[in-house]
N, C-alpha and C positions, 0 to 999 in steps of 0.2 A: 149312099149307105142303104141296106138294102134292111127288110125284116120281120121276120114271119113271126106267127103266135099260136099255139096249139094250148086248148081248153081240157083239160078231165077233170074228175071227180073222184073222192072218196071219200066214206066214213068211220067215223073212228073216236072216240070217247078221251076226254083228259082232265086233269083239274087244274089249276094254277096255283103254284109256289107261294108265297110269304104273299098273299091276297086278301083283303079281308073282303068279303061281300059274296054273289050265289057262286062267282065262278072259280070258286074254292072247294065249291062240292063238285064230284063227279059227273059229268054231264056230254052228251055228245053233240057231232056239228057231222051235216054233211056237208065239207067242205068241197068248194072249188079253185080248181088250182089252173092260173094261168101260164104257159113258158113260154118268152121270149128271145130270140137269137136275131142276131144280128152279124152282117157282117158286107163288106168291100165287094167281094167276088159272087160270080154267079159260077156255076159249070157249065159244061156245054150242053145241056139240056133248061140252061135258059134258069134255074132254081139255086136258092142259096144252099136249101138243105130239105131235101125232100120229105112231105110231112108225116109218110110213113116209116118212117126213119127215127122223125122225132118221137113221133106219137109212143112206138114203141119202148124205147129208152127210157122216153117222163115215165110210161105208165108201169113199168120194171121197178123206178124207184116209187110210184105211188103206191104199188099195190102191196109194200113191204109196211103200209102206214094202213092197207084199208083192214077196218072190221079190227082194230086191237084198241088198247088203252097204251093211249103214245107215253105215257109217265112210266108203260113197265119196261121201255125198250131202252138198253144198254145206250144207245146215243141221244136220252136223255135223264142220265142218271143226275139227280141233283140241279137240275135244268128245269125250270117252270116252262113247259111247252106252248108257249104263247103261240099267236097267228105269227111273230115275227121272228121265233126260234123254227118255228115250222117251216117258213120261208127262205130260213137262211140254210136249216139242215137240205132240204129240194135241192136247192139252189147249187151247192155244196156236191151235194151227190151227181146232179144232172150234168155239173161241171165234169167229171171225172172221164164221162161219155163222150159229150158233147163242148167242145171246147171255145166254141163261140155263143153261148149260152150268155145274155143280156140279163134278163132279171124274171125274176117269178113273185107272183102275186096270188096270194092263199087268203079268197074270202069264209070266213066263219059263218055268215048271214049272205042278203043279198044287199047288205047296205055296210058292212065293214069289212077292210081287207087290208092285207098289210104285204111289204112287199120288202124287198130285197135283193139289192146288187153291189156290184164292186165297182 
């Protein structure tokens, strides 16, 4: 099994749903977002998934998150936009692209991160 990982970044503002304590108020994170893919085959160029490829794709669905407040966008209506709805919405999206897509990990800090896979 083979499996590559591409890093980006964005920022973006949110609050937390039914929370009681700060991260109930409005407040922002510059997050980092991990993607990883995996899979069996190489191509003939020796690579699973070329990481220009990936890079582009992640940062297609990141940049639809960078610089808003993720509470006003239609796919989380009603939805407390945690590290791990954030993760699973990435996740979700980047699947649609990329179909050997392993798991995505959305840190908020440089010491909590949450992640999500099928």
């Amino acid at each position: 099994m083979f499996e590559v990982k591409i890093e980006t970044h964005f920022s973006s503002a949110h609050h937390l749903l039914n929370y009681k304590g700060a991260c109930e108020n409005q407040h922002g994170h510059n997050w980092k977002v991990e993607v990883y893919v995996r899979g069996e085959e190489l191509d003939k160029s020796g690579i699973l998934l070329d990481f220009k490829i990936l890079k582009k794709k992640v940062n297609e669905v990141v940049d639809y998150l960078d610089h808003k407040d993720i509470n006003e966008l239609p796919e989380f209506e009603g939805v407390s936009p945690s590290s791990e709805h954030i993760a699973r919405f990435l996740y979700k999206k980047i699947k649609e692209e990329i179909s050997n897509v392993y798991k995505v990990n959305v840190w908020e800090t440089t010491t909590s991160r949450a992640s999500y896979w099928e």
